[in-house]
C-alpha positions as CSV (number, residue, x, y, z in Angstrom):
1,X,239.4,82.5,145.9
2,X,241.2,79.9,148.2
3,X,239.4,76.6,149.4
4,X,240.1,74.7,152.1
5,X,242.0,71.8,151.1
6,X,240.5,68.0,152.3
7,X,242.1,66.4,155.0
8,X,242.1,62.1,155.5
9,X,241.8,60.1,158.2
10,X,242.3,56.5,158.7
11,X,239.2,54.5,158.2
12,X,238.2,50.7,158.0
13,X,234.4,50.5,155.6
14,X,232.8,47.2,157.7
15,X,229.9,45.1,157.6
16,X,228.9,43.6,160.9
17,X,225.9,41.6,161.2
18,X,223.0,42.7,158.6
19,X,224.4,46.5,159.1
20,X,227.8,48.6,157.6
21,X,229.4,51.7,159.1
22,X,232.5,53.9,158.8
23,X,234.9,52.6,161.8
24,X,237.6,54.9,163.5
25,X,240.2,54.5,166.2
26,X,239.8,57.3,168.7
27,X,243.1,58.3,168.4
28,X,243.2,58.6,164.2
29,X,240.7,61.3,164.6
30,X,241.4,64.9,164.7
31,X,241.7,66.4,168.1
32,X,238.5,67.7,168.4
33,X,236.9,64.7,167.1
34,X,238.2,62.9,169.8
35,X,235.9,64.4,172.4
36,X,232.0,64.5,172.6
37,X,230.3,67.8,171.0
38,X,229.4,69.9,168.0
39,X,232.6,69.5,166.2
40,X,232.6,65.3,166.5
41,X,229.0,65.3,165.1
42,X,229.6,68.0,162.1
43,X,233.0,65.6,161.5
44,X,230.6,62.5,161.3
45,X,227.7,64.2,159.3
46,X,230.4,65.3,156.4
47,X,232.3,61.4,156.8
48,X,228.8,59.7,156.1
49,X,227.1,62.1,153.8
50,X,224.3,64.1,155.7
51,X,222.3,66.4,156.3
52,X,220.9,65.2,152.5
53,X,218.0,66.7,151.5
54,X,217.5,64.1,148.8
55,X,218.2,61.3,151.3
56,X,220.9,59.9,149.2
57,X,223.7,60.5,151.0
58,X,225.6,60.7,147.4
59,X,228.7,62.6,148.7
60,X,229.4,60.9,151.9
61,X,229.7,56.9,152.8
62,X,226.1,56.6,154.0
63,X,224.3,54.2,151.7
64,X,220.8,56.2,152.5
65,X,219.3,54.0,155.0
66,X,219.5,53.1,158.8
67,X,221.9,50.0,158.5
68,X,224.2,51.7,156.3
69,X,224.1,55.1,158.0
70,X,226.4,54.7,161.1
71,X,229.9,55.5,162.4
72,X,231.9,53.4,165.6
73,X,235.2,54.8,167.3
74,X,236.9,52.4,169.1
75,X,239.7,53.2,171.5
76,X,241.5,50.7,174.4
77,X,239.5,50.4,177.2
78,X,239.3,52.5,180.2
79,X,237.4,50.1,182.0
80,X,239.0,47.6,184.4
81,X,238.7,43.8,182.9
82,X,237.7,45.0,179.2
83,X,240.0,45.1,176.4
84,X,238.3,47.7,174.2
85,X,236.0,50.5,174.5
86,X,233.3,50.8,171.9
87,X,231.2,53.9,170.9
88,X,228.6,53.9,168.7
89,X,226.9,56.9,166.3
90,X,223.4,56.5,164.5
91,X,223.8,59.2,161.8
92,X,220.6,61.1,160.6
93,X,220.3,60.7,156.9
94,X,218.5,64.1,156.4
95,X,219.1,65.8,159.4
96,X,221.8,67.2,160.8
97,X,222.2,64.9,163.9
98,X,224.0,62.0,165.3
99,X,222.3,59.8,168.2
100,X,224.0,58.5,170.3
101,X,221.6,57.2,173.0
102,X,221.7,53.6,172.2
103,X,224.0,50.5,170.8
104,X,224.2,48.6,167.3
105,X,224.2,45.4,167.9
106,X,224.9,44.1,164.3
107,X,228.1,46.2,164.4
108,X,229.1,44.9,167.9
109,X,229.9,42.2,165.7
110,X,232.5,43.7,164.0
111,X,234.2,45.6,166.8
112,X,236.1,42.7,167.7
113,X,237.7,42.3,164.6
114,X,238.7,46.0,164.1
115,X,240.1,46.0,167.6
116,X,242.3,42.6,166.3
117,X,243.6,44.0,163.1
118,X,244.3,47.9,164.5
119,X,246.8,47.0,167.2
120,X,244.0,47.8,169.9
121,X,244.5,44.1,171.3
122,X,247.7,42.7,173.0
123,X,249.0,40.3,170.3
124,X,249.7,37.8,173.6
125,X,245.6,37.8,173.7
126,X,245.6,36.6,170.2
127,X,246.4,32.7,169.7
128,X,247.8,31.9,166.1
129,X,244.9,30.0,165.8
130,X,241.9,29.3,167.6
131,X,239.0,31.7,169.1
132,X,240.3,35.1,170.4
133,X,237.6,36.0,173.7
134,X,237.7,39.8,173.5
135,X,235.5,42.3,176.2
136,X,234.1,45.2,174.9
137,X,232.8,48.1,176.8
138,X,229.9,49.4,174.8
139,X,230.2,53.0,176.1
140,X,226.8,54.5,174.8
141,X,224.9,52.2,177.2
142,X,227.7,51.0,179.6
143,X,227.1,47.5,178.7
144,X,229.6,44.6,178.3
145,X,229.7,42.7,175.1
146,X,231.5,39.6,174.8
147,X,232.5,38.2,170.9
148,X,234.0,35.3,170.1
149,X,236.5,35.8,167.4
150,X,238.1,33.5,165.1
151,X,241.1,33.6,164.4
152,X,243.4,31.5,161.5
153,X,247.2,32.0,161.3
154,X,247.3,34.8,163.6
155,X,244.7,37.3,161.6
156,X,240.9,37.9,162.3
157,X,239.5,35.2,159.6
158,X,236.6,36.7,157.8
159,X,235.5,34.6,155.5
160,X,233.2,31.1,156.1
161,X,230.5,28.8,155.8
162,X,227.8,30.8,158.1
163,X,225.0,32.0,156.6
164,X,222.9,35.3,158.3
165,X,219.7,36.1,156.4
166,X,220.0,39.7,155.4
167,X,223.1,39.1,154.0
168,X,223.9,37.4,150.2
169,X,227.3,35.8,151.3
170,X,228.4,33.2,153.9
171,X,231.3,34.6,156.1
172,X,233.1,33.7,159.4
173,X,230.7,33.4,162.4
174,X,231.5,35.8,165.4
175,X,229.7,34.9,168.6
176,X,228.5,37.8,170.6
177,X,227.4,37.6,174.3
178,X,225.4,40.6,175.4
179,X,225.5,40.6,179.2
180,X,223.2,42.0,182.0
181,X,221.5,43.8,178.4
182,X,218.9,45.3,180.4
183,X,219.8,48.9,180.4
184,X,219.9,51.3,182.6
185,X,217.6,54.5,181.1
186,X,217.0,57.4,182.3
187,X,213.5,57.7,183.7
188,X,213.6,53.6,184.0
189,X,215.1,53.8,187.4
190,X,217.6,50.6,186.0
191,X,214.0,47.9,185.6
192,X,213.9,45.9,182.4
193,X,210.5,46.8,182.7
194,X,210.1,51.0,183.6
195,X,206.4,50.8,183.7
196,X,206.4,47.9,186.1
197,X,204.3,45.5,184.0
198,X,205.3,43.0,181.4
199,X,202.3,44.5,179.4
200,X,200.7,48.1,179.6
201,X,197.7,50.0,178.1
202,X,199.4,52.4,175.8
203,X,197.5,55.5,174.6
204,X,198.0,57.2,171.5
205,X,196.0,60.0,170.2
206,X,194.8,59.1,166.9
207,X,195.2,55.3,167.2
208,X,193.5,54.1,169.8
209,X,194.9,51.9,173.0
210,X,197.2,49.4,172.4
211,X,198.7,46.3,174.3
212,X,201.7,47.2,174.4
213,X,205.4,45.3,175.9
214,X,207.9,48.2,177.0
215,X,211.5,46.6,177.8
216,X,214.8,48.1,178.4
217,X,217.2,45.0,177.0
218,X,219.6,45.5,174.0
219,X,218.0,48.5,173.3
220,X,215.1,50.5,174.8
221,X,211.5,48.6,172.7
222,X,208.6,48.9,172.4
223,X,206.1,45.7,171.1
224,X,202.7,45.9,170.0
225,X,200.5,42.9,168.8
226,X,200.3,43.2,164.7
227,X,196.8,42.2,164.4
228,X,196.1,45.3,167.0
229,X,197.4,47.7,163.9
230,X,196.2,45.8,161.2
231,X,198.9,43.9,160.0
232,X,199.8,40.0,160.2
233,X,203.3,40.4,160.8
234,X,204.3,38.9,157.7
235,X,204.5,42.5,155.9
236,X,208.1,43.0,153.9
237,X,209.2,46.8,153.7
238,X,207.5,48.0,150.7
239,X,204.1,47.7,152.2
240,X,204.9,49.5,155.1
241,X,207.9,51.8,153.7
242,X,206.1,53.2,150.8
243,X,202.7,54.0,153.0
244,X,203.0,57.2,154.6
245,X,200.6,56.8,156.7
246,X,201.1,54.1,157.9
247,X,204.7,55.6,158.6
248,X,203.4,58.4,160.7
249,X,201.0,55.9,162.8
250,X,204.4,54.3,164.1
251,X,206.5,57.4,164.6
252,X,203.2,58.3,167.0
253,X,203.0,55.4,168.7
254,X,207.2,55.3,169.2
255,X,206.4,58.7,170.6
256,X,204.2,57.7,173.0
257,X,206.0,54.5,174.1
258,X,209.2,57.0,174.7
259,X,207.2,58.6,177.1
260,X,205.6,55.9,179.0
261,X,209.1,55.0,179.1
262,X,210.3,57.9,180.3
263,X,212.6,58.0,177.7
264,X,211.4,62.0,177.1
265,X,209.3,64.1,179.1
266,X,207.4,66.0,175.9
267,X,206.5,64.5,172.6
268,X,208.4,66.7,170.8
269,X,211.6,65.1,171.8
270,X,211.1,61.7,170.2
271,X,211.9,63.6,166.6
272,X,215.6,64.3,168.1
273,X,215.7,60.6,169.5
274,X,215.4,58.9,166.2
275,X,217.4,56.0,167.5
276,X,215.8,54.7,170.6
277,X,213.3,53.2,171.4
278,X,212.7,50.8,168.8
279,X,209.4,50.3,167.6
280,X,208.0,46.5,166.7
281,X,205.0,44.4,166.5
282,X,204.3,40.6,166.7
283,X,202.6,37.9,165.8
284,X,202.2,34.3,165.5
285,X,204.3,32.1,163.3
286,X,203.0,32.2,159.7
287,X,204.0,31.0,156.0
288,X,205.6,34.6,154.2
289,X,207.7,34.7,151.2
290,X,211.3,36.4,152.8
291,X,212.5,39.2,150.5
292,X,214.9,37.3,148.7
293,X,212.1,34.8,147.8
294,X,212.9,32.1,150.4
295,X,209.8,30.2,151.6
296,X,209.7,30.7,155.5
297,X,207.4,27.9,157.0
298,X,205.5,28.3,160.2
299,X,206.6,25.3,161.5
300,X,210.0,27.0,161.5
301,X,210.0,29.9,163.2
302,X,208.6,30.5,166.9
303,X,206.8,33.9,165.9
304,X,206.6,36.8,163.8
305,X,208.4,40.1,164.1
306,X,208.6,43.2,162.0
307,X,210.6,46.1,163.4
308,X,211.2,49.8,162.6
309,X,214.1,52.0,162.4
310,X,214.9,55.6,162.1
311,X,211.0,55.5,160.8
312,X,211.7,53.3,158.4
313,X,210.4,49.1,158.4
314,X,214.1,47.5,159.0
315,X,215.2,45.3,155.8
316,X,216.0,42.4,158.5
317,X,216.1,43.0,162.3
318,X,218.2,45.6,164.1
319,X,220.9,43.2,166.8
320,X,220.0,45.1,169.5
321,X,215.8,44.9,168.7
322,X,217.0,41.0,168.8
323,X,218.4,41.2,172.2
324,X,215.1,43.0,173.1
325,X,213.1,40.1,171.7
326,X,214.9,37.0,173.4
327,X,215.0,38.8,176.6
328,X,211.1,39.5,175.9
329,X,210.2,36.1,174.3
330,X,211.8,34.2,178.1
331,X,209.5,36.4,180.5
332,X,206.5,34.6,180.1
333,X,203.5,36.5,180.0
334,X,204.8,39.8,177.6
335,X,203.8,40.3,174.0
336,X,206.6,38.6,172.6
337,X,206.3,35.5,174.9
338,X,202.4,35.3,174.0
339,X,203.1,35.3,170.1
340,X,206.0,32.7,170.8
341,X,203.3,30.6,172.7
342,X,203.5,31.8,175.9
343,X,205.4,29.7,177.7
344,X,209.5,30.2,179.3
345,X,212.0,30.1,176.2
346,X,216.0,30.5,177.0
347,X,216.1,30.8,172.9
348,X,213.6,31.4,170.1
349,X,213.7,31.7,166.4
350,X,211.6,34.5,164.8
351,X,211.1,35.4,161.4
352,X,211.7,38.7,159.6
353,X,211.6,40.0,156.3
354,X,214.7,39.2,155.0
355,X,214.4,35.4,156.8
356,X,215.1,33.7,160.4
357,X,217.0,34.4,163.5
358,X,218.1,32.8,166.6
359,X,218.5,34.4,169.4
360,X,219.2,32.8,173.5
361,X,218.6,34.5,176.6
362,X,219.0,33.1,180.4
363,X,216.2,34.7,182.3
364,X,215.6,34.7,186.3
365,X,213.0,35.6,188.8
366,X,213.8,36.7,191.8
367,X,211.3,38.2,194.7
368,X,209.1,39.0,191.8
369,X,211.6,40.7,190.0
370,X,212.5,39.6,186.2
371,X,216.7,39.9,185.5
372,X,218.7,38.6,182.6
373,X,222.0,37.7,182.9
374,X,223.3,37.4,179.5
375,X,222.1,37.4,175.7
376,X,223.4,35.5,173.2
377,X,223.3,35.4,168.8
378,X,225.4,35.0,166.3
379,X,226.3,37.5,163.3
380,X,229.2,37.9,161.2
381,X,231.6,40.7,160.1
382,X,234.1,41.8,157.2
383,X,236.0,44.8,156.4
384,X,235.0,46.0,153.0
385,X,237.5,48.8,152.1
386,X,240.4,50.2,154.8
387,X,242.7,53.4,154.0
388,X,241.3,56.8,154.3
389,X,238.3,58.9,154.4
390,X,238.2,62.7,153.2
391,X,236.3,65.2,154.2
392,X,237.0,68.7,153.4
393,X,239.0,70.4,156.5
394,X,236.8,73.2,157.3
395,X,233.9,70.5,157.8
396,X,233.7,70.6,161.4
């Protein structure tokens, strides 16, 4: 019997941020891979190693959780002003599904570098040494990212003294400017804010009534008060990972926000929209040992934020969530800004379970009306492996 021989297609492995995915110029894909549908997804699915019923992702570059299971195509831009176009695929680890309704702000950090090293970047934009300013269109959200990347003897320099907790090694620091990152979602007729208020009763069968901040920046989120759901918002994964129920109580309430949010029109659609919104509650600052044993002192830190993904309590805290939460934390009066200490912040430093993060936002009234007109952080990136991934050609 004959079997389909594999076929290989250039690849770069990268880490950006606190998160790692399979990256692919548009054009190094196979035809139909280059277009949206059935065939792209199936292609991704085999590259990363799902649907997995043992949620391993063993034969396929997925490293079996929501940081590690995503893919990026990157292709010049076909936007005026903007050098690069950037799209972004959340891969399900045991179902056979790619989302692609929101960004990953931890590997907007290493798009920039890709673009550099792949030839997607006019070498005249490039100095030999220096800072190269490259502007991305993130396509999933139609959003314009700015990062900062350095540059030594005319190649993307990786490595570095900046630290990022999440991560066990220093590396170069990549600045990344989100701008105008309140996004346009359907059902959120383009407001930061789609129910109108900076805080909302929310409902949810089974759990009772919760405070709840719903905000479309970075990525669609949803905050709750920690205290509200019986936590103190100094909780590292274990205690919320390996408690089902507890599990399920947040998939509901994520359900529920998604619909407030108009995000989906029946419950049932929040288990095919694994990816947005984000899910996170908050508290006030508070003494917690961070998962790699680092003492994290109140006095440190502004608040307290634990965050979910794919269902799952994220290791550190998802780039985009970040946005969400400096956007949040200079509005004064929402969940995040309460928890922070309720007054107007243009940065704030929260912790998480893997440690600390800063992140800036410049935040306006007008007529009543809150708008931001840029978010700002800093991650780093690195290539890890570049050559070829196989999959097995009748795969898609």
């Amino acid at each position: 019997m004959a079997h389909v021989p594999q076929i290989r297609i250039p690849a770069t492995y990268l880490r950006g941020g606190t998160s790692k995915g399979v990256f692919f110029r548009l054009q190094d894909l196979p035809e139909t891979g280059q277009v949206p549908g059935a065939a792209r997804d199936a292609l991704l699915l085999r590259v990363v190693g799902s649907p997995d019923p043992y949620g391993k992702q063993i034969d396929g570059m997925g490293g079996a959780t929501s940081s590690t299971s995503k893919t990026v195509i990157v292709s010049s831009s076909s936007k005026p002003d903007h050098d690069v176009d950037y799209l972004f695929g959340q891969v399900s680890i045991d179902k056979a599904f790619v989302d692609w309704s929101g960004n990953c702000g931890n590997l907007s950090a290493a798009v920039g570098p890709f673009a550099i090293s792949n030839g997607l970047i006019d070498a005249g934009r490039v100095p030999e040494n220096g800072v190269a300013t490259i502007r991305i269109w993130q396509a999933n959200i139609g959003k314009t990212i700015i990062a900062y990347v350095p540059i030594a003897n005319g190649a993307v320099q990786e490595t570095g003294d900046f630290e990022l907790d999440g991560i066990t090694f220093p590396a170069a620091e990549v600045q990344l400017e989100f701008m105008d990152p309140a996004a346009e979602e359907e059902g959120g007729g383009g407001s930061m804010f789609p129910t109108g208020n900076l805080v909302d009763d929310l409902d949810v069968p089974g759990v009772g009534t919760l405070k709840a901040t719903m905000i479309n920046a970075g990525i669609p989120t949803i905050f709750v008060n920690a205290e509200d759901i019986g936590y103190t918002g100094t909780e590292l994964q274990d205690a919320i990972n390996s408690d089902p129920k507890a599990l399920a109580m947040f998939e509901t309430i994520r359900a529920y926000g998604a619909m407030r949010m108009g995000l989906i029109k029946h419950i049932e659609e929040a288990a095919k929209r694994q990816h947005t919104p984000k899910l996170a509650f908050v508290a006030k600052p508070a003494d917690y040992i961070s998962s790699s044993g680092k003492q994290v002192a109140a006095g440190d830190i502004d608040l307290l934020v634990r965050a979910l993904s794919m269902g799952k309590l994220h290791h550190a805290m998802m780039g985009t969530a970040a946005v969400a939460i400096g956007t949040a934390a200079a509005i004064p009066g929402t969940l995040v800004s309460l928890a922070a200490g309720g007054r107007s912040r243009d940065a704030v430093r929260f912790g998480h379970p893997s440690g600390t993060l800063r992140v800036g936002a410049e935040a306006t009234q007008v007529n009543g009306e809150w708008s931001v007109t840029k978010a700002i952080m800093s991650r780093s990136a690195r290539v890890l492996m570049e050559g070829w991934v196989r999959v097995p050609g009748d795969a898609f």
